[in-house]
N, C-alpha and C positions, 0 to 999 in steps of 0.2 A: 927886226922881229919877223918872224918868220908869218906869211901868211897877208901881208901889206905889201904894198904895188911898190914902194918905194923901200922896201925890206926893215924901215923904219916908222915906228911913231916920231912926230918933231916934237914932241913937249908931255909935260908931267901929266897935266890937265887932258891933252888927249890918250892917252893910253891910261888914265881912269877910266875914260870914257869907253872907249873899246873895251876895259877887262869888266866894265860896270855892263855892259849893252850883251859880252858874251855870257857872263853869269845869268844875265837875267833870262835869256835865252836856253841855256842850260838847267834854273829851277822849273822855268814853265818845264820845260817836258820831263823833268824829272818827279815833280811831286803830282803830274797826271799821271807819270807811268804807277805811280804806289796806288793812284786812286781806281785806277782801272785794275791793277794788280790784285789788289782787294776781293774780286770777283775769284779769283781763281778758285774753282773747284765748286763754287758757288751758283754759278748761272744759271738759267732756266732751262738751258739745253745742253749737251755735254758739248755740241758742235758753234754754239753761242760763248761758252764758257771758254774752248780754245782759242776762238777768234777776236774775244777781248783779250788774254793772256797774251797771244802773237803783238795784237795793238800795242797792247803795253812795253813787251819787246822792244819792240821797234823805236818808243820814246822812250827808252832807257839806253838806248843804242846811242840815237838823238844826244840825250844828255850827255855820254859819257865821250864823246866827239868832240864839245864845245865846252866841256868842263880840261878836256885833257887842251885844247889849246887855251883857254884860259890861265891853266898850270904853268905853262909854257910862258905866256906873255907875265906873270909874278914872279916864273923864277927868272929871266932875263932881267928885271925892276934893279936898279939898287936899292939895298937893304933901307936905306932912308927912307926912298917913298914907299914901300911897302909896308911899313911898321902903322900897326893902329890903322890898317884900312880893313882892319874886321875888329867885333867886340869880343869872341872866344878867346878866353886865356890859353886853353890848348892849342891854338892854330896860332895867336902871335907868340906863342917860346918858342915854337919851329920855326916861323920867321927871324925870331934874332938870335937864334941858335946857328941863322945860316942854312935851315935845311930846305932844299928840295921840294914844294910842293907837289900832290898830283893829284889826280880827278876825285880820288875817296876824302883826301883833307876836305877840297872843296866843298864835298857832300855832304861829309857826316863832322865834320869842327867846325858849321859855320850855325849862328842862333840866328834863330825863327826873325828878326829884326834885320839881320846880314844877307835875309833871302829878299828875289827882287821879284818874285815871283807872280803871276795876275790873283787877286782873288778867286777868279772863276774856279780856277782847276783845283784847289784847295777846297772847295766843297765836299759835304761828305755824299757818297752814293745816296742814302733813303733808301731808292728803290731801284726795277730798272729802269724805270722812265729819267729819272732826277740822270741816273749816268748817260743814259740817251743823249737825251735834250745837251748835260753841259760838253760832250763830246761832240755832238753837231756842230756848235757857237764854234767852240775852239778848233774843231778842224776845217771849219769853211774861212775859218780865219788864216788857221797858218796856210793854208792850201796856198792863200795871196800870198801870202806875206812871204813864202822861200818863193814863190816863185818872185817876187820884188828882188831878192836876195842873190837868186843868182844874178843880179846884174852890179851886184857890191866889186868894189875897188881891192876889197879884199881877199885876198883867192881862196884864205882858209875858209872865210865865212860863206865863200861861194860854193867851195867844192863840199861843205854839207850842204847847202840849202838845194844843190841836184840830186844829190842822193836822197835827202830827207821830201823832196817834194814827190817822189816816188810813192815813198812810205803814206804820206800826209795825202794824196790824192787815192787808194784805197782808201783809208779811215774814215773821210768824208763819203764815199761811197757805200762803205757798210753802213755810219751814222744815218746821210741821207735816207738809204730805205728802213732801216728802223722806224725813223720818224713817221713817216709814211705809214709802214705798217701798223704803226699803234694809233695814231691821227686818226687814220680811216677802216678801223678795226672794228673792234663792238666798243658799247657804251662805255662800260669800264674803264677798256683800253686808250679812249679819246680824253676820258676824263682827266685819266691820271697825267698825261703826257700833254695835257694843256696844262693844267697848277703846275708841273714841271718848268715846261717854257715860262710860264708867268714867273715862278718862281727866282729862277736864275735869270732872267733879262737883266736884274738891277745891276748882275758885273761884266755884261757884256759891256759898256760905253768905255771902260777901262784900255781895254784892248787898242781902240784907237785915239789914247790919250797921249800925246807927244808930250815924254818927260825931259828935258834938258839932256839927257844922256840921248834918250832917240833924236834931237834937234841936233845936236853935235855931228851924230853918226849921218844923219842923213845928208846933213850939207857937206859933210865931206867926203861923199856919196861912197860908204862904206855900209849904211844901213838902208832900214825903207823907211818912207814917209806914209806911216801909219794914220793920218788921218785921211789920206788920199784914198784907202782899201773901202774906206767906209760904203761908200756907194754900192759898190761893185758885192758884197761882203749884205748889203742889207736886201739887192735884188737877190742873190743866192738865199736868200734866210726864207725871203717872198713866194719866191718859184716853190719850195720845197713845202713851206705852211701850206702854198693853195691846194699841192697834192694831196694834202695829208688833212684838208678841209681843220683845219689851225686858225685860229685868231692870230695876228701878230700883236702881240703886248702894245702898250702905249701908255702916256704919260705917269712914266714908272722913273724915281730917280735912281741915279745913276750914281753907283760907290765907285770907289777906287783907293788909292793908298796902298796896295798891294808890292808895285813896282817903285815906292820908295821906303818901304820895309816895314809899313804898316798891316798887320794882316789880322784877320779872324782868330778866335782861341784855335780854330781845325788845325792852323799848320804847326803846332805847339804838340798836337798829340801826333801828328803827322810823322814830325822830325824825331819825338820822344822812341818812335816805333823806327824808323828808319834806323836812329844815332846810336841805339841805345849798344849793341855790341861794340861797337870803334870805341865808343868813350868807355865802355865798363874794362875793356881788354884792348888798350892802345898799341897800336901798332900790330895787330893781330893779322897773321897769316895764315892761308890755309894750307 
């Protein structure tokens, strides 16, 4: 398989793991790209409004990179192990139909249960603060975490995580002074964007939760060892509150279920908006 050191996965069990670790990969940045997409035309400034749009770009870019070799790694599968590793009826008759997979199957024929995606980014906007705050979390996260990545055993997974750390180190740089600027702004501005932070802390602990597919991938040093980032991931979160005169949240629990396909009703209306042309007009072209 194309994209692994040894041109191979050896077993059933690891190339779940891989096609489970690159999906999950693929919905994070795909159902932030819809959330921040959302904005479009909407923003508080027209020069604020393009510069979320671009963001979004950019992890839709992400997604469709790690969705198109996920494709890859299902259509190489034998027909055997591939059958029933989704619940959509429309995506398993193209599987035992024989057909082709490719990165819009994966996107718009798989239900809200079959996504592996974090809770966080499945949040809805509110405000701009709420999209602030959860694009800070998420991008001082992946910022680590490709950069963990380029050191994967994988080269597919490698040669995105140089390109996308590119991407992912502005986002955290725009997010970073946002925060700042509303933290240490007027009354108003501080207020909203602390209930923000308070708000979504409860799905940041997700992020560095080692599910069996991340333990797989790490030891066989194809992926990162996400609860290693924590540290590193909690002084960036620090540095950036003190500038921004921020409380950091505390003894707040901590959800999760997201990245084994339990999610919020959000990604239900999410996916409804995203799927709804591919399933009303199958196989539609433009």
């Amino acid at each position: 398989m194309e994209g692994n050191p040894n041109n191979e996965i050896p077993n059933t069990k690891m190339k779940n793991a891989l096609l489970n670790y690159t999906l999950s990969l693929a919905d994070n940045a795909s159902v932030m790209s819809h959330r921040l997409g959302e904005w479009c035309g909407h923003g508080p400034v027209l020069e604020q409004d393009i510069a979320l749009t671009n963001i979004s770009l950019d992890d839709i870019g992400q997604a469709r990179s790690l969705y198109q070799y996920a494709a890859e790694q299902l259509n190489n599968m034998p027909t055997t192990e591939k059958t029933n590793l989704f619940s959509d009826m429309m995506l398993n008759a193209k599987i035992a139909a024989g057909e082709n997979l490719d990165e819009d199957d994966l996107a718009y024929l798989r239900d809200a249960w079959d996504y592996r995606s974090l809770l966080l980014v499945e949040q809805p906007n509110k405000d701009w603060a709420y999209t602030i705050a959860r694009s800070f979390y998420y991008d001082a996260f992946m910022q680590l975490f490709y950069k963990g990545l380029q050191n994967s055993k994988d080269d597919r997974l490698k040669g995105i995580a140089e390109k996308s750390l590119k991407e992912v180190t502005y986002h955290l740089r725009w997010s970073s002074e946002w925060i700042i600027r509303l933290g240490d702004g007027t009354d108003e501005s501080h207020q909203k964007i602390q209930t923000a932070i308070n708000d979504l802390w409860m799905y940041t602990g997700e992020m560095f939760k080692m599910t069996d597919t991340d333990k797989a991938m790490a030891v066989a040093g194809i992926g990162v060892d996400l609860a290693g980032l924590h540290k590193d991931w909690l002084n960036n979160i620090k540095n950036i509150f003190t500038q921004a005169t921020l409380q950091l949240p505390t003894d707040i629990w901590m959800q999760d279920g997201g990245k084994e396909g339990h999610h919020s009703e959000h990604l239900g209306y999410i996916l409804a908006d995203m799927q709804f042309l591919q399933r009303t007009y199958p196989g539609l072209d433009w």
